[in-house]
Backbone as CSV, one residue per row, in Angstrom:
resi,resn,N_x,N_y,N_z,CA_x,CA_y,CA_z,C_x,C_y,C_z
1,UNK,-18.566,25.449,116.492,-17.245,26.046,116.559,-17.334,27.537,116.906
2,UNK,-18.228,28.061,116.320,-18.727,29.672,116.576,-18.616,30.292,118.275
3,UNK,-19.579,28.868,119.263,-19.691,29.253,120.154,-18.817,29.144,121.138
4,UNK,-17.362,28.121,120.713,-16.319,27.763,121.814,-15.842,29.249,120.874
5,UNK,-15.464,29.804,119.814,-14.459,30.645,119.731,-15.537,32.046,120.579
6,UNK,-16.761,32.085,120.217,-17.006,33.368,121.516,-16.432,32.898,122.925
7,UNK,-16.980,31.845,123.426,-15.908,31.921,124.571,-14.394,32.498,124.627
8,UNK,-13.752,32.329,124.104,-12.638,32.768,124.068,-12.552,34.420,123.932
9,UNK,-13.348,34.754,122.722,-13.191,36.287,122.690,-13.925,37.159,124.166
10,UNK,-14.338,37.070,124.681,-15.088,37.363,126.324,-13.708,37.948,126.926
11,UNK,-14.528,39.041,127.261,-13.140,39.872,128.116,-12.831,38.765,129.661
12,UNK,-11.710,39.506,129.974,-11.727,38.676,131.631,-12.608,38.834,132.053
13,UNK,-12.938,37.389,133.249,-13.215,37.695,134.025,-12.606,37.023,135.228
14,UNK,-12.357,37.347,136.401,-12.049,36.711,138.007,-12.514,35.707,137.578
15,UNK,-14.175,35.893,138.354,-14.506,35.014,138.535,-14.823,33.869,138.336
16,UNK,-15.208,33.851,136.432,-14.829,32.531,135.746,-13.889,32.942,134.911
17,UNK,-12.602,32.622,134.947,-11.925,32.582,134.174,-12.085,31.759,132.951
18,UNK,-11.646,31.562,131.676,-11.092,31.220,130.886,-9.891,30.253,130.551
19,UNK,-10.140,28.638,130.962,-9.600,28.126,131.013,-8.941,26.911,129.970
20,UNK,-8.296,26.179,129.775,-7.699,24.920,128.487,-7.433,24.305,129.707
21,UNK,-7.934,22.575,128.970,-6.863,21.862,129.370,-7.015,20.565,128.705
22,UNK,-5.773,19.907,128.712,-5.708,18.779,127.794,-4.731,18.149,128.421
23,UNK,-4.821,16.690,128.197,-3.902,15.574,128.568,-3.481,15.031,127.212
24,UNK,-2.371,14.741,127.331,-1.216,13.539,126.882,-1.165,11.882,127.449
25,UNK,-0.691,11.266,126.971,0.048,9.685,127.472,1.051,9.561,126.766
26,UNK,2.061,9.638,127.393,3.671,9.222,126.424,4.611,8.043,126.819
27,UNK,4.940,7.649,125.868,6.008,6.092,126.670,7.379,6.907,126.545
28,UNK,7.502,6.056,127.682,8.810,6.653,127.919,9.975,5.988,127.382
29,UNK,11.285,6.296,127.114,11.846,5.467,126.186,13.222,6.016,126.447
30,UNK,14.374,4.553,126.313,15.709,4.635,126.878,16.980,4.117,125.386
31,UNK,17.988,4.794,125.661,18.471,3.813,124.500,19.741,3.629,125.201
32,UNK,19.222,2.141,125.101,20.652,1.234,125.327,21.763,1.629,125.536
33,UNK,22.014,1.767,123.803,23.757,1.900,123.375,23.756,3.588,123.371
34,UNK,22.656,4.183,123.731,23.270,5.233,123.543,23.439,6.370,122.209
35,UNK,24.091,7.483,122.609,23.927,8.222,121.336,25.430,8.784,120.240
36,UNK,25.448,9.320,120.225,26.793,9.509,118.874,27.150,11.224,119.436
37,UNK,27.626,11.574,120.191,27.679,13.031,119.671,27.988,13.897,118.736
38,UNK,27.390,15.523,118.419,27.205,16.079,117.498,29.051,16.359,117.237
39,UNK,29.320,16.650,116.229,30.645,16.701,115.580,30.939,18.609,115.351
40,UNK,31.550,19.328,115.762,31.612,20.940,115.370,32.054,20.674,113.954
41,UNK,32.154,21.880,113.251,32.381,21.913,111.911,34.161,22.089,112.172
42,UNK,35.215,21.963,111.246,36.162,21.719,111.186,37.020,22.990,111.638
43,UNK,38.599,23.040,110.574,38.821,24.506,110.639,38.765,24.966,109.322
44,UNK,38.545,24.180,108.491,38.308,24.710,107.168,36.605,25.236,107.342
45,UNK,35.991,24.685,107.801,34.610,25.546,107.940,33.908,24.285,107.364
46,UNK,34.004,23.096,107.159,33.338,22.511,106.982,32.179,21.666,107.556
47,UNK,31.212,21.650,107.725,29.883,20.929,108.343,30.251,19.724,109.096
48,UNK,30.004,19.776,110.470,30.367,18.495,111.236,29.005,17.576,110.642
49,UNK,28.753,16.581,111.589,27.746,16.120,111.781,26.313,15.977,112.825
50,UNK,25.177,16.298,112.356,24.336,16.225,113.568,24.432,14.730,114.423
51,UNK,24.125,14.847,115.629,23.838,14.071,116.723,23.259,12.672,116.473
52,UNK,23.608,12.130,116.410,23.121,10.579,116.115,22.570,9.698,117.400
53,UNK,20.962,8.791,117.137,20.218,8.864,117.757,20.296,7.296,117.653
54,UNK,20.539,5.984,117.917,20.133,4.521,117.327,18.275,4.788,117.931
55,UNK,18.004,3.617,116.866,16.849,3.221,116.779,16.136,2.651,117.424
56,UNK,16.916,1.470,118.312,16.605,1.130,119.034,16.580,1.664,120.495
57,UNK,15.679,0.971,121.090,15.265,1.720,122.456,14.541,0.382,123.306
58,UNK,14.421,0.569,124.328,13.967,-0.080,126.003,12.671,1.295,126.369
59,UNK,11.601,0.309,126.411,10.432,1.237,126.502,10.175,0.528,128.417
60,UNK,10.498,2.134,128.755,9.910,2.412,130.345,8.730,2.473,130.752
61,UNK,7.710,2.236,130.239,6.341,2.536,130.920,5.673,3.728,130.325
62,UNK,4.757,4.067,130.969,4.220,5.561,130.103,4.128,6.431,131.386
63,UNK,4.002,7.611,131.035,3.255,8.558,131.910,2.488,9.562,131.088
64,UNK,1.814,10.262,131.798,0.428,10.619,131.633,0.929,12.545,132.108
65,UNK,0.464,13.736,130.986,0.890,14.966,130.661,-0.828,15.645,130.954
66,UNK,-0.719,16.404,132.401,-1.853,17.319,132.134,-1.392,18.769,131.656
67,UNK,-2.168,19.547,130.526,-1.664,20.774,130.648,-2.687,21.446,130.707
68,UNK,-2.631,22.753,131.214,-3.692,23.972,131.485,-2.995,24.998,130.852
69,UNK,-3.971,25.993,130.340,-3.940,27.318,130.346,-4.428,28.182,130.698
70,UNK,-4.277,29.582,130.968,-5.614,30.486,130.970,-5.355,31.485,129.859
71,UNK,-5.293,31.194,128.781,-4.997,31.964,127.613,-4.834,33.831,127.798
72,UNK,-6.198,34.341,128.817,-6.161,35.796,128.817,-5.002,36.122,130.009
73,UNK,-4.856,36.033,130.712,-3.510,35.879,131.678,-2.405,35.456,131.144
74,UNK,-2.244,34.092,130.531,-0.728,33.443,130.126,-0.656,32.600,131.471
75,UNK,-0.828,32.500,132.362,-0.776,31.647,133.373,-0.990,30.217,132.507
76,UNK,-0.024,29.064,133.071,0.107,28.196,132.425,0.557,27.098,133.273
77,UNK,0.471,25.440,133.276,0.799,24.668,134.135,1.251,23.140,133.986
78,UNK,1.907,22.360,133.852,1.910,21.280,133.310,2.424,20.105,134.506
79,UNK,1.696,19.089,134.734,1.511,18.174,135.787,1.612,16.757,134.940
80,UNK,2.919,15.930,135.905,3.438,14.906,134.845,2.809,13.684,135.936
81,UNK,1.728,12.585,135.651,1.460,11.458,136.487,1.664,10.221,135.878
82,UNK,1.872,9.012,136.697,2.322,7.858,136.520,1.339,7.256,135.647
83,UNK,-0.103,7.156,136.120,-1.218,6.660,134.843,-1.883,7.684,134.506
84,UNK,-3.328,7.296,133.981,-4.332,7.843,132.896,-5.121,7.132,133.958
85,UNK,-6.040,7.734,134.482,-7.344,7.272,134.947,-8.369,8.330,135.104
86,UNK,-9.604,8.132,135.743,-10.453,8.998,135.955,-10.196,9.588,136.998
87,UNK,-9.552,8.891,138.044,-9.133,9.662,139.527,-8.339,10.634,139.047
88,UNK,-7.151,10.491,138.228,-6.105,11.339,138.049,-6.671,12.558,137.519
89,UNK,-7.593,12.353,136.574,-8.380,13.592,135.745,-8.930,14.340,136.680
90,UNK,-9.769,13.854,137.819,-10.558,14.483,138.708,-9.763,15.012,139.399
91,UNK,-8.813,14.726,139.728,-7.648,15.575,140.936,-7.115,16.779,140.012
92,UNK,-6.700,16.181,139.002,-6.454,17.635,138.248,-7.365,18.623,138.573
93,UNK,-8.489,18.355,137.972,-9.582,19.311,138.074,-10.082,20.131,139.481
94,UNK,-9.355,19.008,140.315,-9.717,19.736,141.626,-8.672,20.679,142.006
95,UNK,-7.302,20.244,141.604,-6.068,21.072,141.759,-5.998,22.504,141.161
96,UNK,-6.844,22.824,139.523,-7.086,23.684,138.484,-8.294,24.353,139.686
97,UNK,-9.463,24.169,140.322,-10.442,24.962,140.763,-9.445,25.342,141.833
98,UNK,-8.632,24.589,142.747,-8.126,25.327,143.855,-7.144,26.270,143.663
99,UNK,-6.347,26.720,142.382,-5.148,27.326,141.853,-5.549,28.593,142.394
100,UNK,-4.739,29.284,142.660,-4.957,30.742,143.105,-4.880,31.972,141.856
């Protein structure tokens, strides 16, 4: 753990930057009937109600969340794909070396 957090503390540099990155897989998800909208509070001042969500849902498929950082910059990037594979990972990676 010592030696990923020295990485991090390392001043810039160009030429190798300082990079994150991590993937996600999320299902995607629909609801039917729909939702309830949120209620304002009255005129007496009383508390509407929050937003109501049913439970049920129609699951769409998944897609697949790359994210990058470069923590010492703030430069930041997030790339949404249809699957999870090794091709997809590798294109990332090729997309992240070609970034300007």
């Amino acid at each position: 753990m010592e030696d990923v957090l020295e990485v991090y503390a390392r001043p810039y540099d160009a030429q190798r930057p300082v990079v994150c990155l991590d993937e996600k897989s999320k299902e995607l998800h629909a609801t039917p009937r729909g939702s309830v909208a949120m209620q304002p509070k009255d005129k007496a001042g009383v508390r509407g109600h929050p937003q109501y969500v049913d439970s049920e849902y129609e699951r769409h498929g998944t897609a697949n969340l790359f994210c990058w950082v470069e923590p010492l910059t703030g430069r930041c990037a997030v790339r949404v794909t249809k699957r999870r594979t090794a091709l997809d990972f590798a294109e990332q990676l090729r997309l992240l070396v070609e970034a300007d």
